[in-house]
Backbone as CSV, one residue per row, in Angstrom:
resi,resn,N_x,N_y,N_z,CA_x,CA_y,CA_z,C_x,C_y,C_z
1,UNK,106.106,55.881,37.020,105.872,56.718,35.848,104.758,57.722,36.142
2,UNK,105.030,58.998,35.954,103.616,59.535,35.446,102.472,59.381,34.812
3,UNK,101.742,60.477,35.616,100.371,60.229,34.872,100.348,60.290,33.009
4,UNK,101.228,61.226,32.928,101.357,61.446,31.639,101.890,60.626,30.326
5,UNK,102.480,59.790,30.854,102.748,58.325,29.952,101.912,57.889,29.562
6,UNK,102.334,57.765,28.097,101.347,57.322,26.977,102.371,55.521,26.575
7,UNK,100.987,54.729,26.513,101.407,53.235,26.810,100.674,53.006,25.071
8,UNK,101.449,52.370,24.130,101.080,52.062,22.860,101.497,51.063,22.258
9,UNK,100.770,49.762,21.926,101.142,48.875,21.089,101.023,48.896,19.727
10,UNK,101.930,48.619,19.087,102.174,48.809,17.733,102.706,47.492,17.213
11,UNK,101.585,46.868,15.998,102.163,45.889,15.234,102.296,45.894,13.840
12,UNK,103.209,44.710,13.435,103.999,45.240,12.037,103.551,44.120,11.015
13,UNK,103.084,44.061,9.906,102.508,42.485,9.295,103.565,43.087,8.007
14,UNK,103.994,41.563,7.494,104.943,41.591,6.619,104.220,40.080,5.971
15,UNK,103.796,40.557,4.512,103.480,39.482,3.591,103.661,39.331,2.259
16,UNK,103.870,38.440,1.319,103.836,38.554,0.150,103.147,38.405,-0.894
17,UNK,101.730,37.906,0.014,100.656,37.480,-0.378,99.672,37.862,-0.042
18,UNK,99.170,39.430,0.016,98.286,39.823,0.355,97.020,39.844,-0.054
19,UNK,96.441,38.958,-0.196,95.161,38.277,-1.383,94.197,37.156,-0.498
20,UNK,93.307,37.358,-0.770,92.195,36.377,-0.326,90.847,36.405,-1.263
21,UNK,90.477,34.641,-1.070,89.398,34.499,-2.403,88.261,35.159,-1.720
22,UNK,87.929,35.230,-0.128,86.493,35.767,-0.128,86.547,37.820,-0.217
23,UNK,88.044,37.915,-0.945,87.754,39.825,-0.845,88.402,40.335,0.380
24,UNK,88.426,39.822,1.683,88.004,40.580,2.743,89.888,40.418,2.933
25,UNK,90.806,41.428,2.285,91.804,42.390,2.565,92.051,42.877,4.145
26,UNK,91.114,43.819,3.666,90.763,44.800,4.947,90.675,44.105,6.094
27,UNK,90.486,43.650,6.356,90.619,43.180,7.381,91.635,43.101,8.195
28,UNK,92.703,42.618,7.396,93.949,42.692,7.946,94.350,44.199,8.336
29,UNK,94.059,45.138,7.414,94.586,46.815,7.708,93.390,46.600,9.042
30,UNK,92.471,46.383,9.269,91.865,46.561,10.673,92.238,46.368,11.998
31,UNK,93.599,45.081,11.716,93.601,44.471,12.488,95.341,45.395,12.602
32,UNK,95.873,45.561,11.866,97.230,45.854,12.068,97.683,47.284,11.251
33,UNK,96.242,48.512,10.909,96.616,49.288,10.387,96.917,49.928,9.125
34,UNK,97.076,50.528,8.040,97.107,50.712,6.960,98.511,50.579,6.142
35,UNK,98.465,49.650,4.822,99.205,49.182,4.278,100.494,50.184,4.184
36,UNK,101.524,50.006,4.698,103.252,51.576,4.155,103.598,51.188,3.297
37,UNK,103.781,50.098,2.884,104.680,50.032,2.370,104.504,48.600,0.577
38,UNK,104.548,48.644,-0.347,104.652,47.324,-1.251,105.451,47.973,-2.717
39,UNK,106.211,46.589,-2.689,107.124,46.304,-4.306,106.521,45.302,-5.145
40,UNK,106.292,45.591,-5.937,105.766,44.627,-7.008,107.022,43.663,-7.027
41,UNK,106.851,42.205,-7.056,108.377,40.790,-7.258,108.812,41.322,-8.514
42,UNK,108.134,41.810,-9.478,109.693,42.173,-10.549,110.597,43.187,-10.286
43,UNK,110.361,44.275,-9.295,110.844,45.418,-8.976,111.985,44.775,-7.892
44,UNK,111.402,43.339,-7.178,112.310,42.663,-6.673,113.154,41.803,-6.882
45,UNK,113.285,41.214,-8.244,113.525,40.818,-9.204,115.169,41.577,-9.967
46,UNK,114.632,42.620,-10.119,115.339,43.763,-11.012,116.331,43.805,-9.543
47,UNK,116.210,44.269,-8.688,117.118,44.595,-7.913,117.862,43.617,-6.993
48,UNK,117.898,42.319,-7.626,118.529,40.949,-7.150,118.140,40.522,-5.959
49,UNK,117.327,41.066,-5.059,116.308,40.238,-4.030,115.604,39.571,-4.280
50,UNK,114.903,38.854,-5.565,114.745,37.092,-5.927,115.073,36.871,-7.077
51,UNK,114.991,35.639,-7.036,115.412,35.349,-8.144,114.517,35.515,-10.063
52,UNK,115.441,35.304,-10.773,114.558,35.627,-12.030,113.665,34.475,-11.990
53,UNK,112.193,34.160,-12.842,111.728,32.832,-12.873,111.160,33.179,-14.226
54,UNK,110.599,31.455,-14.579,109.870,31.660,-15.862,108.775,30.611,-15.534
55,UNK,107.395,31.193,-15.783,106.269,30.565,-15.518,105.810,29.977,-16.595
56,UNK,105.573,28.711,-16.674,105.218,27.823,-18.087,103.745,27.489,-17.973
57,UNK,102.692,27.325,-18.263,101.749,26.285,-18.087,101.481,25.472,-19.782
58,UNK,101.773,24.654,-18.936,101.484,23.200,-19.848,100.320,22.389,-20.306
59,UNK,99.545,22.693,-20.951,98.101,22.029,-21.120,98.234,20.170,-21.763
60,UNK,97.306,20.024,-21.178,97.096,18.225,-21.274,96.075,17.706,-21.723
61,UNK,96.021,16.852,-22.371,94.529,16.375,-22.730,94.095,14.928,-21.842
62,UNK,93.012,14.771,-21.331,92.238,13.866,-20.837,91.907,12.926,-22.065
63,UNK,91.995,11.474,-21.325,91.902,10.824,-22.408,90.097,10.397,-22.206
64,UNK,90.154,9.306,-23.318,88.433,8.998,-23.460,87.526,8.611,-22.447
65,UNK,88.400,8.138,-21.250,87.582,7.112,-20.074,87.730,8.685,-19.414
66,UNK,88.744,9.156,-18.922,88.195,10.442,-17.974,87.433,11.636,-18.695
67,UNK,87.816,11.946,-20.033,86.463,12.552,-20.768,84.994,12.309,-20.215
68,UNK,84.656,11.349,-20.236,83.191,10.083,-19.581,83.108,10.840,-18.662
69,UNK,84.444,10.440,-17.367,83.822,10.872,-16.300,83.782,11.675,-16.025
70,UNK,84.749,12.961,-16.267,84.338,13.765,-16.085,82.594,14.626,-16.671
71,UNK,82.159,14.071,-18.101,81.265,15.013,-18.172,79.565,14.117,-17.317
72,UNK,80.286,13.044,-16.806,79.052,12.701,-16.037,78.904,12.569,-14.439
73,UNK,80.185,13.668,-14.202,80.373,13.674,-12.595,79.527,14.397,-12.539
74,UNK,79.283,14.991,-10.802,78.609,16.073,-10.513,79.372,16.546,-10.591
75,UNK,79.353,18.116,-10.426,80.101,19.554,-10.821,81.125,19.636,-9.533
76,UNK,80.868,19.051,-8.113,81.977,18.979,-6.938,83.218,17.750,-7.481
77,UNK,82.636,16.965,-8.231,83.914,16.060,-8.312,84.817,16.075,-9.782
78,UNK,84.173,17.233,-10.676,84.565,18.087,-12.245,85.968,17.473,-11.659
79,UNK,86.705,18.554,-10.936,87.949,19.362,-10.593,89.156,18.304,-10.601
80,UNK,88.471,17.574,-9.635,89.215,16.147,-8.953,90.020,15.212,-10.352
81,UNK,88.900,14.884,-11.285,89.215,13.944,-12.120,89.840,14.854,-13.346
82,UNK,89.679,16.256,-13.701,90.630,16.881,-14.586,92.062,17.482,-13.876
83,UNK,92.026,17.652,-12.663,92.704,17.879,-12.090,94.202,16.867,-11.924
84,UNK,93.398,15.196,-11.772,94.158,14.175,-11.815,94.294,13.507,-13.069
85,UNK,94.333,14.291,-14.243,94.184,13.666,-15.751,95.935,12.763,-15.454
86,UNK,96.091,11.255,-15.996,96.813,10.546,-16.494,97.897,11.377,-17.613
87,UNK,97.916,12.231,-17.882,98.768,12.671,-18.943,99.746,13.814,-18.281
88,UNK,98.987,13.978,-16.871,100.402,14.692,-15.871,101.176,13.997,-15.762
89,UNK,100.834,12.789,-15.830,102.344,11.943,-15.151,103.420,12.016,-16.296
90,UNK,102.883,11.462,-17.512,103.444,11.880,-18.518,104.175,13.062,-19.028
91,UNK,103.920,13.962,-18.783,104.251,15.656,-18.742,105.116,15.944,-17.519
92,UNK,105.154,15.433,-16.703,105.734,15.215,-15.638,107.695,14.861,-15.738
93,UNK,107.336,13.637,-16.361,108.612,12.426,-17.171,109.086,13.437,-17.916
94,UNK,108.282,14.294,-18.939,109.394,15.040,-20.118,109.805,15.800,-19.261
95,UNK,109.489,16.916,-18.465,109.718,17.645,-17.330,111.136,17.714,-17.213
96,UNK,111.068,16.475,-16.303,112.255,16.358,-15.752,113.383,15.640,-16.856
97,UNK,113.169,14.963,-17.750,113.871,15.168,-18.579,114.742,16.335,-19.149
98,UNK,113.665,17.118,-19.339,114.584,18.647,-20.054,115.345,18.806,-18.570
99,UNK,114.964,18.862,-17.478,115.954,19.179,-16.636,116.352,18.743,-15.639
100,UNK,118.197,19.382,-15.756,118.834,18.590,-15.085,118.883,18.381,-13.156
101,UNK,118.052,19.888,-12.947,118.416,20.022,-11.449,117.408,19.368,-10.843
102,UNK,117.383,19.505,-9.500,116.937,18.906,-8.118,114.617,19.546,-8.860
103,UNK,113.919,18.591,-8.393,112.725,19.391,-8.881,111.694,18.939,-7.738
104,UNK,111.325,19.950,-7.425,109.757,20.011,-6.470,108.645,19.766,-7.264
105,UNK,107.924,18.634,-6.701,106.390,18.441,-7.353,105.578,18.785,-6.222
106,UNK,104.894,19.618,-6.364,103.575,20.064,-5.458,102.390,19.720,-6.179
107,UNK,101.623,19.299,-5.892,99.743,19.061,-5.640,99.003,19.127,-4.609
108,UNK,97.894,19.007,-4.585,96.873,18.891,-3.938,96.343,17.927,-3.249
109,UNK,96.072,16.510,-4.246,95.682,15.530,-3.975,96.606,14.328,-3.711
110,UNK,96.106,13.612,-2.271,97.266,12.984,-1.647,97.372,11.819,-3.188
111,UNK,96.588,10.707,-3.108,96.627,9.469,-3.818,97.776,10.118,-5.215
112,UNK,97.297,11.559,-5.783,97.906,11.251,-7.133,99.460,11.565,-6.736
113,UNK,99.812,12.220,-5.856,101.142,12.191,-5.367,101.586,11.317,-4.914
114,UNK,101.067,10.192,-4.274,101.804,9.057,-3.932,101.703,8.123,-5.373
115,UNK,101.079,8.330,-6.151,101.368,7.784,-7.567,102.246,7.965,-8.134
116,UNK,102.541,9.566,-8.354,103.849,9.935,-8.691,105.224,9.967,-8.210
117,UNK,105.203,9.661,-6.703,105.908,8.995,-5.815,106.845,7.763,-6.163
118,UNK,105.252,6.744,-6.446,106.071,5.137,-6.775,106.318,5.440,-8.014
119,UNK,105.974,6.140,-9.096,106.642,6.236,-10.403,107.821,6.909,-10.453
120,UNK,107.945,7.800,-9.415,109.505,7.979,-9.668,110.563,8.039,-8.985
121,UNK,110.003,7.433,-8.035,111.031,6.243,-7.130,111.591,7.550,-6.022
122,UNK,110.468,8.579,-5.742,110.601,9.892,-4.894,109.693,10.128,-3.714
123,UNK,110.773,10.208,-2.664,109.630,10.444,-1.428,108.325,11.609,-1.592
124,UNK,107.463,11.225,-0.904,106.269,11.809,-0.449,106.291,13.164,0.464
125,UNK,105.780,14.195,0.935,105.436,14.886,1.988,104.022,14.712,2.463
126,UNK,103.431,14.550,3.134,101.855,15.004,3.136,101.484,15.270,4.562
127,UNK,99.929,15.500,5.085,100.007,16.273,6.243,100.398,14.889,7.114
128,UNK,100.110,13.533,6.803,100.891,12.220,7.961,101.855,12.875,7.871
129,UNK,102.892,12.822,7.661,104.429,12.467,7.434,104.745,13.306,8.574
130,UNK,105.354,12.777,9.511,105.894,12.870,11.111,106.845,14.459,10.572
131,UNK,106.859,15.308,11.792,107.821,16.414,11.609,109.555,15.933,11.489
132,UNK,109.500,14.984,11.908,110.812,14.617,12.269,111.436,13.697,10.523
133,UNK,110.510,13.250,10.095,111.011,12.837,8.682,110.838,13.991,7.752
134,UNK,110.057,14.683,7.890,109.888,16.437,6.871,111.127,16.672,6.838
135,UNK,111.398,17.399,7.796,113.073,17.818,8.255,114.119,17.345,7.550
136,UNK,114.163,15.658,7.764,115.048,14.760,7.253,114.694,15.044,5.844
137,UNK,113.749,14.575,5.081,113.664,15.117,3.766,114.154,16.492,3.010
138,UNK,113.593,17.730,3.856,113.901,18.753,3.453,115.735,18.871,3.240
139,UNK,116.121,18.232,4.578,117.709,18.640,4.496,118.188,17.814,3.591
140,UNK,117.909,16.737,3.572,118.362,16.230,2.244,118.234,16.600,0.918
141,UNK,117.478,17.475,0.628,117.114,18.277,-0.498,118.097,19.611,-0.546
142,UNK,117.637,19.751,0.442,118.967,21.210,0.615,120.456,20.814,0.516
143,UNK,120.586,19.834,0.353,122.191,19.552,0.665,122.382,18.417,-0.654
144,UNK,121.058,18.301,-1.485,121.704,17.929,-2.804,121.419,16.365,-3.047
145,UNK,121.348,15.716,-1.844,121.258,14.722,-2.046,119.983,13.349,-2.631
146,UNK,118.930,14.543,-2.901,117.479,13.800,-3.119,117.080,14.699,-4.344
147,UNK,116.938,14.084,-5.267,116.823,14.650,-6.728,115.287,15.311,-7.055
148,UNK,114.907,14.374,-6.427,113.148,14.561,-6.615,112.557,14.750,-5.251
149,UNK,111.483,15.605,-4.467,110.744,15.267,-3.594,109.185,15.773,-4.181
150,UNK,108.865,15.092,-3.439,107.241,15.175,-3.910,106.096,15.694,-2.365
151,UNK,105.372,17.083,-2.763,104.681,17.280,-1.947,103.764,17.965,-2.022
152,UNK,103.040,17.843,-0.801,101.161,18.433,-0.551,101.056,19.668,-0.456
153,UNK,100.183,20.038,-0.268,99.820,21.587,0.116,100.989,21.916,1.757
154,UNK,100.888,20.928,2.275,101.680,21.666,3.992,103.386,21.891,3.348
155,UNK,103.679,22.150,1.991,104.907,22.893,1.827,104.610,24.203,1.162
156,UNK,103.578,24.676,1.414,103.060,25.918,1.168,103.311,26.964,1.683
157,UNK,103.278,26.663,2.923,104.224,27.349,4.461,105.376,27.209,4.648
158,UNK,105.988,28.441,4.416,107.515,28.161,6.112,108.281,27.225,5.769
159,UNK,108.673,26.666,4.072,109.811,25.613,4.350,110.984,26.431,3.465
160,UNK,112.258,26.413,3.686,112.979,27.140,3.379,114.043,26.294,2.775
161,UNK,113.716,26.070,1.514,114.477,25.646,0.326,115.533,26.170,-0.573
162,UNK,116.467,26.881,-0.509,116.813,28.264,-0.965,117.397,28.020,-2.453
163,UNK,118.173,26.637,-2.218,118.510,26.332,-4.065,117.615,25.451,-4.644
164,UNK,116.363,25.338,-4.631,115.061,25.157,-5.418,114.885,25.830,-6.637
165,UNK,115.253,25.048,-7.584,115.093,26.372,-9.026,113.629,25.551,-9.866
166,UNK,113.502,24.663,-9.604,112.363,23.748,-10.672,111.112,23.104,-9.577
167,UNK,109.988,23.646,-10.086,109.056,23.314,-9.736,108.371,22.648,-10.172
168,UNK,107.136,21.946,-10.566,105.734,21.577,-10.888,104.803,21.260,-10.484
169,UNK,103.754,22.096,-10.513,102.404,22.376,-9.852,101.765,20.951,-10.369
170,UNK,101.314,20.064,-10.374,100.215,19.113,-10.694,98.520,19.524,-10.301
171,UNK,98.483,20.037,-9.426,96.925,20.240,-9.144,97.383,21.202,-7.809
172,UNK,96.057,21.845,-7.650,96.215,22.811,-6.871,94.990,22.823,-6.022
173,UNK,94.794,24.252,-5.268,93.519,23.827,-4.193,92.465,25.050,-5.055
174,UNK,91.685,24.438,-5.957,90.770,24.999,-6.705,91.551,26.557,-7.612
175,UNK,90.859,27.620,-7.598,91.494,28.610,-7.607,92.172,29.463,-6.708
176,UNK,92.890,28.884,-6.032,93.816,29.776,-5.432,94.859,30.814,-5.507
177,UNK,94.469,32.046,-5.576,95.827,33.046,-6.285,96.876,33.104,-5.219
178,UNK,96.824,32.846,-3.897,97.493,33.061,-2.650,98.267,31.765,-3.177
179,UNK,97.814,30.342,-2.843,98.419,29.148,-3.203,99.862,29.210,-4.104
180,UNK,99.231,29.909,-5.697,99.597,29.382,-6.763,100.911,30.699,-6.253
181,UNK,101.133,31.956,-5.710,102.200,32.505,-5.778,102.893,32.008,-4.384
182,UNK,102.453,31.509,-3.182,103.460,30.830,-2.722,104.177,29.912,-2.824
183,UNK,103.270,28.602,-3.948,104.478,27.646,-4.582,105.932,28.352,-5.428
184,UNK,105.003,29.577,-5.827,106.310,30.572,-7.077,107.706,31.057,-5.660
185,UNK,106.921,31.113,-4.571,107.810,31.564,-3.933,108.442,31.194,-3.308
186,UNK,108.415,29.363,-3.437,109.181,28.469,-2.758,110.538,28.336,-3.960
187,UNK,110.659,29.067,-4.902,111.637,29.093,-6.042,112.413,29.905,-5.587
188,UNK,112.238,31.262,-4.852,112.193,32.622,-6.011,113.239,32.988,-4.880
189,UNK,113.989,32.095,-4.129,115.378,32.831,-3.365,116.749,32.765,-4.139
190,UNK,117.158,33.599,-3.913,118.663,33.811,-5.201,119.521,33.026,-5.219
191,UNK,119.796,32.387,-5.983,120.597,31.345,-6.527,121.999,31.555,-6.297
192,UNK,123.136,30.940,-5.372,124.713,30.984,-5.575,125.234,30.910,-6.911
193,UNK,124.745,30.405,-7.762,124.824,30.243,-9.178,124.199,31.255,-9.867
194,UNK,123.507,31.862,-9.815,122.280,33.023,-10.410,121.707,32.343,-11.383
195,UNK,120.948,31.226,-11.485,120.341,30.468,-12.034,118.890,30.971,-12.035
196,UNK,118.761,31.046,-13.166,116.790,31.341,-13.668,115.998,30.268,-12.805
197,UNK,115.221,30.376,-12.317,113.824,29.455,-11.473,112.432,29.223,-12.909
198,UNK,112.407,27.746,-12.950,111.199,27.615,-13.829,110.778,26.860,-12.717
199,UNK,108.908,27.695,-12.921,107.509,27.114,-12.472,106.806,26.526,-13.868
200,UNK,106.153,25.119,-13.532,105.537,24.894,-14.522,104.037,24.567,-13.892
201,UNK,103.076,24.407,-14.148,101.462,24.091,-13.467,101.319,23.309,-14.927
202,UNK,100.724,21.775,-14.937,99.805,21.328,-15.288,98.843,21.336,-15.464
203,UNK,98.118,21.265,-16.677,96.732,21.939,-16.116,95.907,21.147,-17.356
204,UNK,94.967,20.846,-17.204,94.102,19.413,-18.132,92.962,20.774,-19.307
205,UNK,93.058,20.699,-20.440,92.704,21.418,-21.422,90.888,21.653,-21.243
206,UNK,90.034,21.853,-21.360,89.036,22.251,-21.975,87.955,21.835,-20.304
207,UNK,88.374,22.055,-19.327,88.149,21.631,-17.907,88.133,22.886,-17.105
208,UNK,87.489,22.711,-16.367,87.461,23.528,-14.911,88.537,23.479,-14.259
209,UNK,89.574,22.866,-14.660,91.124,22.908,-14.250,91.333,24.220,-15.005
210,UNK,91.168,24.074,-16.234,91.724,25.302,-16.859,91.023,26.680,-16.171
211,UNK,90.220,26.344,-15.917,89.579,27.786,-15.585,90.055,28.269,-13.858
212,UNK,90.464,27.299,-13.511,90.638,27.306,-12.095,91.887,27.969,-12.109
213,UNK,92.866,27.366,-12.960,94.486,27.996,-13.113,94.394,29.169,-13.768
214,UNK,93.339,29.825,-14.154,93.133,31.303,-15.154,93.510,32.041,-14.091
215,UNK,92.337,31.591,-12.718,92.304,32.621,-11.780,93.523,32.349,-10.769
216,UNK,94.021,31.408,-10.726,94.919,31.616,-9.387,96.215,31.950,-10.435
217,UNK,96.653,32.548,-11.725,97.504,32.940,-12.073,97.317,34.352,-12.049
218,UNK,96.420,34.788,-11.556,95.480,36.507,-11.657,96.937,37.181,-10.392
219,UNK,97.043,36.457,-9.426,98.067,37.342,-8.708,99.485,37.594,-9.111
220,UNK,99.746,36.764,-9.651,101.142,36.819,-10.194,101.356,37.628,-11.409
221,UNK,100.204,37.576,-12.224,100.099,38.465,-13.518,100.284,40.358,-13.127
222,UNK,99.890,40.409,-12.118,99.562,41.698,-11.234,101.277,41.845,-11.179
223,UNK,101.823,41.111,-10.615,103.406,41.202,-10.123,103.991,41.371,-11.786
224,UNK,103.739,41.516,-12.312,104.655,41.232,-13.998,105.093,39.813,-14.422
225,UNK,104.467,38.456,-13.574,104.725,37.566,-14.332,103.811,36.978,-15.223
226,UNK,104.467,36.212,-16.726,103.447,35.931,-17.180,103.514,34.773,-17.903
227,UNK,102.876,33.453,-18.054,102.682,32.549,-18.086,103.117,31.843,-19.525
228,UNK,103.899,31.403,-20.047,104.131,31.099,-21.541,103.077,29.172,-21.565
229,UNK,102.584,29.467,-22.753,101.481,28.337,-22.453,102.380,27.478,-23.966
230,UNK,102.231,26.260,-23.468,103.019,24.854,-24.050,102.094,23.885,-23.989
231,UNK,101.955,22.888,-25.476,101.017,21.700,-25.192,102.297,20.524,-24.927
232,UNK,101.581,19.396,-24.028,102.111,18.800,-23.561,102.726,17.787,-24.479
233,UNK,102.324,18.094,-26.157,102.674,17.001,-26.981,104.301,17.472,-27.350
234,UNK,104.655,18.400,-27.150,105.120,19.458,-27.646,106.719,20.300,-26.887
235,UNK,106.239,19.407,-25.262,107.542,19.243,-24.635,108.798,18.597,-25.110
């Protein structure tokens, strides 16, 4: 080649979640250049590249013993015990009652998912669980045959569920706005049926849960979705 050859690498970032809690965006345009191109999800929505959804949050009340503890924890372990209020599980049960299809439970915290696990007689995911049983789980979900699965934050990433229409958030990883729209987006692939996608988040009333789910619903509100709020007596 000549001297005159010009040698140029060029890279391409494709996300749907372009958000981070410490601010720092930019970074990424530093690293890969300035943003070309974005659709707001209802604009994607409207033009049948995902699916429709409806975002519920469900408020719960803590009963008298976690009332206690919570107002005599320290402020690091607030989250934990409103987060894991006893009246998700409950809210949980009507849940799936009203509906009939296949439903994803995502949380945070391992113990209260394996609670909800043995209560409803539904496998687990969490970061143990061997790659080789994930798989097995997932395909069994995809192919209809596992009504319920239950999982951690590591289905946050990269798992490709495509007739997933029912979700429920139980607890989450503090305020996360990145988090809370990639669980939305483990729904939001188009249905053979064209079936509506409901997200629901749990969320424990008058708590730093609540305030935590204010903010990680801040990204999705941006996209045009918006949250219809339900008490849990009331399901």
């Amino acid at each position: 080649r000549g001297l005159g050859d010009v040698y140029k690498r060029q890279r391409l970032g494709l996300t749907a979640t372009l958000v981070r809690e410490d601010g720092r965006e930019g970074d990424v345009f530093s690293l890969i250049g300035p943003k070309r191109y974005d659709a707001p999800w209802k604009e994607l929505e409207m033009a049948g590249y995902i699916a429709t959804a409806e975002c519920i949050e469900v408020r719960v009340d803590m009963d008298a013993e976690e009332r206690m503890l919570y107002a005599t924890a320290q402020p690091r372990d607030r989250y934990r015990i409103a987060a894991q209020a006893a009246a998700k599980l409950r809210a949980v049960d009507k849940i799936l009652a009203r509906h009939p299809q296949q439903a994803l439970i995502i949380g945070g915290y391992v113990d209260q998912l394996k609670e909800l696990g043995a209560h409803l007689d539904a496998p687990v995911i969490d970061g143990s669980t061997s790659t080789a049983k994930r798989e097995r789980l997932f395909q069994q979900f995809r192919d209809g045959t596992l009504p319920v699965l239950v999982v951690s934050k590591v289905a946050n990433f990269s798992i490709d569920l495509p007739e997933a229409a029912l979700a429920i958030q139980v607890s989450g990883t503090f305020g996360s706005r990145q988090e809370e729209a990639q669980r939305l987006g483990r729904l939001l692939r188009p249905k053979k049926d064209g079936q509506e996608a409901t997200f629901y988040t749990l969320v424990a009333r008058e708590s730093i849960d609540a305030e935590y789910a204010m903010h990680r619903q801040r990204f999705l509100a941006e996209q045009g979705y918006a949250y219809r709020l339900v008490d849990e007596v009331d399901l």
